[in-house]
C-alpha positions as CSV (number, residue, x, y, z in Angstrom):
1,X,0.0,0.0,0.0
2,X,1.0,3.4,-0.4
3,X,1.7,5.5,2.6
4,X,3.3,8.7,1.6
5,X,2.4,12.1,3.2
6,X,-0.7,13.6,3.3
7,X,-1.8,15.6,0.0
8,X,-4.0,18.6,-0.5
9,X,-7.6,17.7,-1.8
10,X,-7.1,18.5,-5.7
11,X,-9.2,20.9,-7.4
12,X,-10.5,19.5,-10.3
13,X,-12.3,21.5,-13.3
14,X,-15.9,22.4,-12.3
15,X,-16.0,22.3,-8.5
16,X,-14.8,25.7,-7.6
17,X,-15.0,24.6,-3.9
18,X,-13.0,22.0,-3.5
19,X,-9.4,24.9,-3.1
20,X,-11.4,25.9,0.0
21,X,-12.0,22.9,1.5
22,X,-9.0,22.5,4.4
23,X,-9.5,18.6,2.9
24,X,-5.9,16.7,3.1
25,X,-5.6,12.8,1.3
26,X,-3.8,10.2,3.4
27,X,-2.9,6.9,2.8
28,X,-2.3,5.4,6.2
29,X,-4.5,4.9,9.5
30,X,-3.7,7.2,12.5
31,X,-4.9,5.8,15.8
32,X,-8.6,6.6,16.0
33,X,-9.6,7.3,11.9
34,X,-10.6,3.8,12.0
35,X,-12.9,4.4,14.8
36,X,-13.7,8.1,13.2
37,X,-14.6,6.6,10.0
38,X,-17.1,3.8,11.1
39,X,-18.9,6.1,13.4
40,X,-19.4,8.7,10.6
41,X,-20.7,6.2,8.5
42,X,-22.6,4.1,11.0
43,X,-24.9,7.6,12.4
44,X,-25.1,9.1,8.4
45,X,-26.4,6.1,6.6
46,X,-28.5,5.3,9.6
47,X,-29.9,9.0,9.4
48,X,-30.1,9.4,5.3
49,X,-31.4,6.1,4.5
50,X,-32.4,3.8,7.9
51,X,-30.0,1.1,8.5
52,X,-28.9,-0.1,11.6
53,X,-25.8,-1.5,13.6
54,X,-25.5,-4.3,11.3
55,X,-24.5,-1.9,8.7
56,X,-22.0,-0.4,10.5
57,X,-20.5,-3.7,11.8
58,X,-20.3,-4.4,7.7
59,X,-18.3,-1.1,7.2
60,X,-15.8,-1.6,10.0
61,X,-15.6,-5.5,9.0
62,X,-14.4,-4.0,5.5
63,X,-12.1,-1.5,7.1
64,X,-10.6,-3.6,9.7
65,X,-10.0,-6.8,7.1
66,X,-8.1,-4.0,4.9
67,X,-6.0,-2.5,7.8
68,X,-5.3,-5.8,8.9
69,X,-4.0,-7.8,5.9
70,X,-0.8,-8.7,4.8
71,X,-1.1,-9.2,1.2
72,X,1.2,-7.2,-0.8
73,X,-1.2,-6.4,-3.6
74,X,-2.2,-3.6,-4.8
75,X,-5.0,-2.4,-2.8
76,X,-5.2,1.5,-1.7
77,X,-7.0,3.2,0.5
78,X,-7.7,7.4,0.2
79,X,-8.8,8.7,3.9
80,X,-10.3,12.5,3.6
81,X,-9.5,14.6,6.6
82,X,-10.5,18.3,7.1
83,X,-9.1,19.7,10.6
84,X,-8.0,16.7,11.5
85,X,-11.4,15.1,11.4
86,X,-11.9,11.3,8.9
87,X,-14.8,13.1,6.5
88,X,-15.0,10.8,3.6
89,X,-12.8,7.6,2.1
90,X,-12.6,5.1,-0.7
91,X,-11.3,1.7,-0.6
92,X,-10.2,-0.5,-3.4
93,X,-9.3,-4.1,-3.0
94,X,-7.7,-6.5,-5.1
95,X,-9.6,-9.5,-5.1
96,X,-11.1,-8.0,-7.6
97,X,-11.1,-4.5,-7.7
98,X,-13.9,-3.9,-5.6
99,X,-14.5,-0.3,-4.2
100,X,-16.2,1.2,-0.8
101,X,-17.0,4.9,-1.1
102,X,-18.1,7.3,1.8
103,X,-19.0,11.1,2.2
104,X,-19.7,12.7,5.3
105,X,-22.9,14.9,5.3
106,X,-20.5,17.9,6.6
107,X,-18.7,17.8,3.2
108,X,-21.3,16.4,0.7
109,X,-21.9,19.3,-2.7
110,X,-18.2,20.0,-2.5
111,X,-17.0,17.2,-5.3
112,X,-14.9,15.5,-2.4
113,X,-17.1,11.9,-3.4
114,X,-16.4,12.3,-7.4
115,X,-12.7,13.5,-6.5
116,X,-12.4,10.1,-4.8
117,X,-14.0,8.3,-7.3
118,X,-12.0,9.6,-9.9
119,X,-8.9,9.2,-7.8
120,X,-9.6,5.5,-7.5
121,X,-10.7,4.8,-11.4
122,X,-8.0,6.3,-11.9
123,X,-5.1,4.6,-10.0
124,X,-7.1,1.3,-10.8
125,X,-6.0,2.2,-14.6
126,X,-2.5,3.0,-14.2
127,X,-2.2,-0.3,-11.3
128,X,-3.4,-2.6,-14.4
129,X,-7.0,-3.7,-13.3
130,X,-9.3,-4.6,-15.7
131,X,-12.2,-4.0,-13.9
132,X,-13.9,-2.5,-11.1
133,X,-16.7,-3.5,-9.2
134,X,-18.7,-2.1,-6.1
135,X,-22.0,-3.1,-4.7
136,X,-24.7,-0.3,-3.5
137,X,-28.2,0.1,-3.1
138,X,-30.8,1.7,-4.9
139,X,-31.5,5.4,-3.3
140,X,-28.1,6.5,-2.8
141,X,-28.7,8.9,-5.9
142,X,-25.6,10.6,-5.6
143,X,-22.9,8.0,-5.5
144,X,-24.8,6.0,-8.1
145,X,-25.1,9.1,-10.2
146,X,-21.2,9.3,-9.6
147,X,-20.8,6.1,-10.7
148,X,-22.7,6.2,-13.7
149,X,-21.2,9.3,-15.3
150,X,-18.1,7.6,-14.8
151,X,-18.8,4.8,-16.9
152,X,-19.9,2.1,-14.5
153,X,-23.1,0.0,-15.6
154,X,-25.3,-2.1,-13.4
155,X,-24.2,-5.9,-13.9
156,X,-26.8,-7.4,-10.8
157,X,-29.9,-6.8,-8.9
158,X,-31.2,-8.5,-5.7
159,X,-33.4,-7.8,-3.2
160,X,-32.3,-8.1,0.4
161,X,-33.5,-7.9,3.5
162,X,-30.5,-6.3,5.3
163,X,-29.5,-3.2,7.8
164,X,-32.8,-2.6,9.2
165,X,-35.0,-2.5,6.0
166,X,-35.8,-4.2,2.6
167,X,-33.1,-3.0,0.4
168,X,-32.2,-3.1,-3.4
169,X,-28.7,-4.1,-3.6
170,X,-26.6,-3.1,-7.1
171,X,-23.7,-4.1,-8.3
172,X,-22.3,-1.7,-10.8
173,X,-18.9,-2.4,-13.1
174,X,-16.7,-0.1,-14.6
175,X,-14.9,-2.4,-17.4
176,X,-11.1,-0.7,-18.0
177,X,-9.7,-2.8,-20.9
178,X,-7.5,-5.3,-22.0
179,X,-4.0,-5.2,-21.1
């Protein structure tokens, strides 16, 4: 993985607000962004869309299987910090390029979720995959909307009875190419 020093959030064309932000990119875990980043997520998607502590136990089962293993592959993590507070994250993994995207609610309008997107298509092209995959459910309009102007398409659809409520689940797919 790569841990070098923290970068500036990058102003991309078309998000004016993103220069203002205070938003720095890490690539490593400081005691307590773990814990930081799974309460975030936990309390906003239980606020925006109703799921519960199962959720949450989901997202920090992801997290902690990535901080914890030992493969040397090339898996990559972007943390989002603004004043020293976790805000947002993706996640790819290797097996295959699968990716977990979040936003806090303090940050959301300000391109931080495409930036990260972006970020991660991108290193996911340059790192050799051939494909990315993530799973989401319908009503999270803005990531899918993300997702979709970025070239993903929806490759499954199942219902589930998960985190609190009856859920759509959707896997989406960005094919890269053939190398």
């Amino acid at each position: 993985m790569d841990h070098s020093e923290p970068t500036q959030f990058i102003n991309r064309p078309g998000s004016p607000k993103l220069q203002q932000t205070g938003i720095s990119i890490h690539h490593t875990f400081e005691p307590g962004d773990l814990g930081q980043l799974i309460l975030i997520h936990g309390v906003q998607n239980f606020r925006d869309y109703g799921f519960n502590a199962v959720h949450e136990a989901y997202c920090a089962k992801i997290a902690a299987d990535f901080i914890l293993s030992t493969a040397s592959d090339r898996s990559k993590f972007w943390l989002a910090k603004q004043k020293g507070t976790v805000v947002g994250s993706v996640f790819i993994f290797e097996q295959p390029a699968n990716q977990l995207l979040f936003v806090d609610a303090s940050v959301r309008g300000g391109g931080l979720g495409r930036w990260l997107v972006e970020e991660s298509v991108r290193y996911c092209c340059t790192a050799g995959f051939r494909t990315v995959f993530l799973w989401t459910v319908r009503g999270l309009d803005r990531a899918i909307s993300i997702y979709s102007s970025l070239g993903f398409k929806e490759a499954e659809v199942k219902k589930t009875l998960a985190w609190g409520r009856e859920s759509v689940e959707v896997r989406y797919e960005l094919v890269i190419g053939d190398h």
